[in-house]
N, C-alpha and C positions, 0 to 999 in steps of 0.2 A: 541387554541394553545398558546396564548400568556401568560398563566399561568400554561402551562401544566407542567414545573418540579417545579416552583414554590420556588426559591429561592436554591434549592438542586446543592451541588458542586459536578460536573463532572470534574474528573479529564481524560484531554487529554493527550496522550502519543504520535501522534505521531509526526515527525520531524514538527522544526517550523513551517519552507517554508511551509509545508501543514498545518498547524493548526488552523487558520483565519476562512478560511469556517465556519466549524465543532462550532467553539466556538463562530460566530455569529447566527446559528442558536438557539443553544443552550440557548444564553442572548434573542431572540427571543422568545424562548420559554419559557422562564422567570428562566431561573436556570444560575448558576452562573461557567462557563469555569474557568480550573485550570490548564494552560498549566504548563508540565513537559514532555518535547521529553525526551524519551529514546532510541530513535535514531538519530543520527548526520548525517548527508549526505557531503562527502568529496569527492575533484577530486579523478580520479582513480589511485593507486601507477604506473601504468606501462600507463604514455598517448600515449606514443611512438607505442605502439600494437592497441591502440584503434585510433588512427590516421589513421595507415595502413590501418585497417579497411575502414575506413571512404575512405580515397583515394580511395577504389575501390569498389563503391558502386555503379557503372555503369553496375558492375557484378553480381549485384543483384537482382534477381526477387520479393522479396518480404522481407521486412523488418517488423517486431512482435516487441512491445515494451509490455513491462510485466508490469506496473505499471505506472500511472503518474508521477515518477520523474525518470524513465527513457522516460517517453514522453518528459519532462523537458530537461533533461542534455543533455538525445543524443539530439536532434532539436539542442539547445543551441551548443552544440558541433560540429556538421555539417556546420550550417549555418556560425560559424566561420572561418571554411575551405575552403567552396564550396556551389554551391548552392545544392540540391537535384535532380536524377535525375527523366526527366520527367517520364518515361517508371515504375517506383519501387514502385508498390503496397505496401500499407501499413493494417497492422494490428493491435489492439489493444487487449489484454487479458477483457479488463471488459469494462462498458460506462462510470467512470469514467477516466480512460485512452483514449479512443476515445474522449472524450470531450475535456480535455488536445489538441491532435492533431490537434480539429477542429480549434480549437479558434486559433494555430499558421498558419492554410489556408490550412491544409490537409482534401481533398474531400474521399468521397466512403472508408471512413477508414471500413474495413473488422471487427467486433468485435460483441458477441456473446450477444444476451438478458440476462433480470433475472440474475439469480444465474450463474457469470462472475468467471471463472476460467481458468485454462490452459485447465482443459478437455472440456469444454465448448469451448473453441477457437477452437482446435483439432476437435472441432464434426463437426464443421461448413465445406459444402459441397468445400466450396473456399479451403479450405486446404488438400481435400482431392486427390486431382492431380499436388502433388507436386514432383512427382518421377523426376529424371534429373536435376531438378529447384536449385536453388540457394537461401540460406533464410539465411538473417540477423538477429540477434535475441539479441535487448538491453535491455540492463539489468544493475544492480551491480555486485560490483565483489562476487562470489557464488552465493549458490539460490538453487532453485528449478532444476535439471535435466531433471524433467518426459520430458516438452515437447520437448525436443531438441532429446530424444531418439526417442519418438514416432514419429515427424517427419523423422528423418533419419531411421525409419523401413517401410518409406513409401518408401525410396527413394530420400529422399533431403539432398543437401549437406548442411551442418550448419556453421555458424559461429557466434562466437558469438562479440558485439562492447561492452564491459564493461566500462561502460562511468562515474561509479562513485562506489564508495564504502559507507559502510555503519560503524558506530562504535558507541562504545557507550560514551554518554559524560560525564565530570566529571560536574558534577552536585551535590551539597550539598541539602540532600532530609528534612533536618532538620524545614522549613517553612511549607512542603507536610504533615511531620508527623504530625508536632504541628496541623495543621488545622484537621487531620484526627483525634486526640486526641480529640480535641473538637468537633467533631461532625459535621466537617463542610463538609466532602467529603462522597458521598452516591453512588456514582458508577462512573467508571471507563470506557474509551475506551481504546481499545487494536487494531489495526491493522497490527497486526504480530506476527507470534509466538519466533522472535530474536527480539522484541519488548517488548514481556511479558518477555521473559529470563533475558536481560536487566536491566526490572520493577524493578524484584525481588531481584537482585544484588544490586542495585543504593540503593535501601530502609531498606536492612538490615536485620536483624531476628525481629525486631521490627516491621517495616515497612512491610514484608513478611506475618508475621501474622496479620496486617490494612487488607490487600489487599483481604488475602481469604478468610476472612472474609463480603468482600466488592462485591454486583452486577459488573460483567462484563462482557462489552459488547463488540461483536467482530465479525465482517461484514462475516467469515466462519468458515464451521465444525472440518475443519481441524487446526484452530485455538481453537477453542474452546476445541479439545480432547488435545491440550496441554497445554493448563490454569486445566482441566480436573486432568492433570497426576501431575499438581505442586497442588493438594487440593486445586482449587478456588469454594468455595463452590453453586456460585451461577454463573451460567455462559447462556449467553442469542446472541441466533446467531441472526444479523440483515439483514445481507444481505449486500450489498455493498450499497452505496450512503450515504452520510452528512443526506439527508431527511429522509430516513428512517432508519437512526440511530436514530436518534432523536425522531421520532416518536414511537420507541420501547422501548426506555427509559422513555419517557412521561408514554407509554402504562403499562408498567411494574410498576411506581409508582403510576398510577390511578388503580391497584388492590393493592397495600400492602396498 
């Protein structure tokens, strides 16, 4: 493993605060991390709604965080207020989000094996006797709706704690291309599909055609059919976790 990319630039895209992991594995692995977030993580425009929230979270039967940096803010954002209460089951969309919550001291976090999605949260039997019940559900502001429907067609009241936003940053890609010119970038992580959107804005038409040109890699399917729909000609699903990204990337340059 320790030579497995072997000196090859991965460029990382997503937000800093998360990027560390990913890019230690990676120099682990003997290839050379190229952070560039193409997402910014900011408080949320309206904190006064997500406060509310938060104030009445004793009303809650179960709170869903959708991604590790809504495990991040919201905790962050709670523990500022109040403590948690004891009674409010928690869930996570993927294990790297439940791992997020373990490490801040949350037990029995509810969150789905393998291939970690919102349908996959959904499937899980803990969710399915949720009629009457009460579910908090953090996140950024937008997103995904499926699961917020699909539990309220079981019967659960929703609300949602929008604890950060997301945007894209101004960032000069001008160091990104030069290296991509030279030969120095050889695949790409992608962890979002307003992540790829982002990519492709920040880099330009010059930098647009580096890109789809360029192996990329992207933890789902539904990620990947929209790298897919922008012509990224080489596009490779990993599955979730830093480890077996990594290891699919290796995997991918021990065949070319």
């Amino acid at each position: 493993m320790s030579a497995g990319l072997s000196g090859r630039g991965i460029v990382i895209t997503r937000p800093r605060e998360h990027a560390e992991a990913l890019a230690e594995r990676i120099r682990r692995a003997g290839g050379e991390p190229v952070l560039f977030p193409t997402i910014e993580i900011l408080p949320p425009e309206n904190e006064d709604a997500v406060s509310g929230v938060v104030a009445r979270l004793e009303n809650f039967d179960l709170a869903i965080f959708v991604s590790p940096t809504a495990a991040t803010r919201g905790h962050d954002l709670v523990i500022a207020r109040r403590p948690w209460p004891e009674h409010l089951r928690v869930a996570a969309v993927g294990s790297g989000t439940a791992s997020v919550l373990a490490a801040r001291g949350f037990r029995n976090v509810i969150a789905p094996e393998g291939e970690a999605d919102s349908e996959a949260l959904a499937a899980l039997d803990e969710l399915r006797g949720l009629g009457g019940r009460s579910v908090v559900i953090f996140r950024g502001q937008g997103g995904r709706e499926w699961l917020a429907r699909e539990l309220e067609a079981r019967g659960a009241r929703l609300e949602y704690a929008e604890c950060y936003r997301r945007a894209r940053p101004e960032a000069d890609p001008r160091g990104l291309l030069a290296r991509w010119q030279s030969g120095a970038v050889e695949a790409a992580s992608v962890t979002s599909s307003e992540g790829l959107t982002n990519f492709f804005a920040m880099l330009g038409p010059t930098g647009g055609r580096y890109l789809r040109a360029t192996p990329v890699f992207v933890p789902h399917s539904r990620i990947a059919r929209a790298a897919r729909d922008l012509d990224v000609r080489e596009v490779i699903v990993t599955g979730r976790g830093d480890e077996r990204t990594v290891a699919e990337i290796a995997a991918f340059f021990a065949r070319v």
